[in-house]
C-alpha positions in Angstrom: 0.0 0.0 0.0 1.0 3.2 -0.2 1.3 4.0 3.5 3.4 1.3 3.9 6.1 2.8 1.1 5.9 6.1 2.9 6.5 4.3 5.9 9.3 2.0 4.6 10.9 5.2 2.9 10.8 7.1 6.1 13.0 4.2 8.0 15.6 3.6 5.2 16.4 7.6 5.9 15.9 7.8 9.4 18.7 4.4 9.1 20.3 6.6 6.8 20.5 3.8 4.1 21.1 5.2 0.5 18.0 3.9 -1.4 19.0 5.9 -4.2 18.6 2.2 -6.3 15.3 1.9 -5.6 13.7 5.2 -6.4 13.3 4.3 -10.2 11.3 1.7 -8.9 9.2 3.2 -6.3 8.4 6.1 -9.0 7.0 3.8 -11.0 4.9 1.7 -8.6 3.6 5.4 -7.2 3.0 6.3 -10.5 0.6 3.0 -11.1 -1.5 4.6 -7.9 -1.7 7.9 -9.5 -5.8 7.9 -10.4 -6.1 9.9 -13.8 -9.5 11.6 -13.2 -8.7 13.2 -10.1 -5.1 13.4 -9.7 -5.0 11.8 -6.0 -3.4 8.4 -5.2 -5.3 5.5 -5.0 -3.8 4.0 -1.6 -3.3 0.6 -3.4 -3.5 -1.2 -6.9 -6.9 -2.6 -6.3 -8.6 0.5 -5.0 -10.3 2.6 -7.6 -10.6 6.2 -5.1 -8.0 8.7 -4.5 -8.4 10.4 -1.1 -6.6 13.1 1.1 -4.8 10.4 2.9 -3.1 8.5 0.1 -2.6 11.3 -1.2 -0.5 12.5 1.7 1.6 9.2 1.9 2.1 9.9 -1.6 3.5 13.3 -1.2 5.2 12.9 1.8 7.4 9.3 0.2 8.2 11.9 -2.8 9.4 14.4 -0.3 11.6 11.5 1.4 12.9 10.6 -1.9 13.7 14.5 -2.6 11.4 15.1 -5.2 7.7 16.5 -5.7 5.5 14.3 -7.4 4.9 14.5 -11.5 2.7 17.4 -12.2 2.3 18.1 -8.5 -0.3 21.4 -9.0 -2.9 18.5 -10.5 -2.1 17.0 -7.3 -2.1 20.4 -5.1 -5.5 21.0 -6.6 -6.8 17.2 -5.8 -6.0 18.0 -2.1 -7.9 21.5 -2.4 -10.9 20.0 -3.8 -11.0 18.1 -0.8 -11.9 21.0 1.7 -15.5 21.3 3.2 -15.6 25.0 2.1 -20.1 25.0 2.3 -20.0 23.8 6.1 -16.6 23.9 8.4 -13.5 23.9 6.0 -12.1 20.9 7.9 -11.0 18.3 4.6 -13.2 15.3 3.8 -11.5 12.3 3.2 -12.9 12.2 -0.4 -15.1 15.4 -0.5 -15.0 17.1 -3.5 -16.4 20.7 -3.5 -16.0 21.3 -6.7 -19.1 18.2 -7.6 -20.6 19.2 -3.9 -20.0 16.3 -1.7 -18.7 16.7 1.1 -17.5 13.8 3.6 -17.0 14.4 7.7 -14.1 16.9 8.0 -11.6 15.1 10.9 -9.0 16.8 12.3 -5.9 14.3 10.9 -7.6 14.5 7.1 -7.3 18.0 7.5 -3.9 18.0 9.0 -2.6 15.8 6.1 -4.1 18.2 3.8 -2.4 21.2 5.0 0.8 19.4 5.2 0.8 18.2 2.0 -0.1 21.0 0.6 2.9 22.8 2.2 5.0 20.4 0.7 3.7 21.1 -2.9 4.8 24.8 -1.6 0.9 26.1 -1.8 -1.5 26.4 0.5 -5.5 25.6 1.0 -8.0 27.9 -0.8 -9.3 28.7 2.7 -6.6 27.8 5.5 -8.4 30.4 7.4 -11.3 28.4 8.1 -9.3 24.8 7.8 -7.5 26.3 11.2 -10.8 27.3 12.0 -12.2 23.8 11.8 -9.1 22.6 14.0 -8.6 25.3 16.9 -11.9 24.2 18.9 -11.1 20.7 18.3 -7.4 21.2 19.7 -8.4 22.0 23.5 -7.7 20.4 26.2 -10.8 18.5 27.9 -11.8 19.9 31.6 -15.2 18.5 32.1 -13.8 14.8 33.5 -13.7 14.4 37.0 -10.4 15.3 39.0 -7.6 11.9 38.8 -8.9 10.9 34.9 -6.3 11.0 32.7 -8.8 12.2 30.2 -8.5 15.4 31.3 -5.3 15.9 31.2 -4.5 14.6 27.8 -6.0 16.0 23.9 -9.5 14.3 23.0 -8.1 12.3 20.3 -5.4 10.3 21.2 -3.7 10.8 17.4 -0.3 12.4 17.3 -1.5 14.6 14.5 -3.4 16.4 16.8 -0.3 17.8 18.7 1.7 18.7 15.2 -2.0 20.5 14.5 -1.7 22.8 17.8 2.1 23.6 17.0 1.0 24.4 13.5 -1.9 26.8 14.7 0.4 28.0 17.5 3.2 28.9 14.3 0.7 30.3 12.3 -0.5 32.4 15.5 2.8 33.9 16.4 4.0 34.5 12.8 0.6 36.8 12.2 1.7 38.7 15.2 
């Protein structure tokens, strides 16, 4: 799958192991995932949707191999579409606003998104309101009772949510 490439990548460089041999290859198995009518990645062979998330693993095993993907505005723009811009402008893991469907905006879609997106060098149409959609979901929870860890820990238990709150708290400080 394409997660597990992404995740395979990311270990041969954090072991610093020149896979400089293989990226031929791994182009042209990425390539094979690439859907043609929306740009995205399919997140294996057998799976006929793109979505934000293969999407990201795509991006983000390009970026590990030191490149951008082919074409990557077509991609850029696949990501975009993705955004809830008629209700919240969290991203949908396969909304498309430009046909009007629109699926739940989550917090680690969006994060993906935006952090793929920054690795094509763009940005969302409306990262305004995608760190809109994320700041209230970012708090910390009070309303358990004293001695549960709930309350002392994020509400979602995903490490995305931490990179999101240092993303919002960069994007905070550098408007200042």
């Amino acid at each position: 799958s394409i997660s597990n490439t992404y995740k395979a990548l990311a270990v041969l460089d954090i072991l610093n192991y020149d896979f400089s041999s293989l990226i031929s290859g791994i182009s042209v198995y990425m390539e094979r995932l690439r859907n043609s009518l929306t740009n995205g990645y399919n997140s294996n062979l057998a799976d006929g949707d793109s979505d934000v998330t293969s999407t990201y693993y795509a991006v983000k095993s390009y970026a590990v191999m030191g490149n951008l993907p082919p074409v990557d505005s077509d991609v850029a723009d696949s990501i975009k579409r993705a955004q809830n811009t008629a209700s919240n402008g969290g991203f949908g893991l396969q909304s498309n606003n430009i046909k009007g469907i629109e699926w739940t905006s989550e917090v680690s879609t969006t994060f993906k998104a935006l952090e793929a997106l920054k690795l094509l060098n763009t940005t969302a149409d409306n990262e305004g309101a995608a760190l809109t959609f994320i700041k209230p979901r970012q708090t910390i929870s009070s309303s358990a009772g004293q001695g549960d860890r709930k309350s002392t820990r994020l509400n979602s238990s995903h490490t995305d949510n931490l990179v999101c709150r240092l993303l919002l708290e960069k994007k905070k400080n550098k408007n200042i």
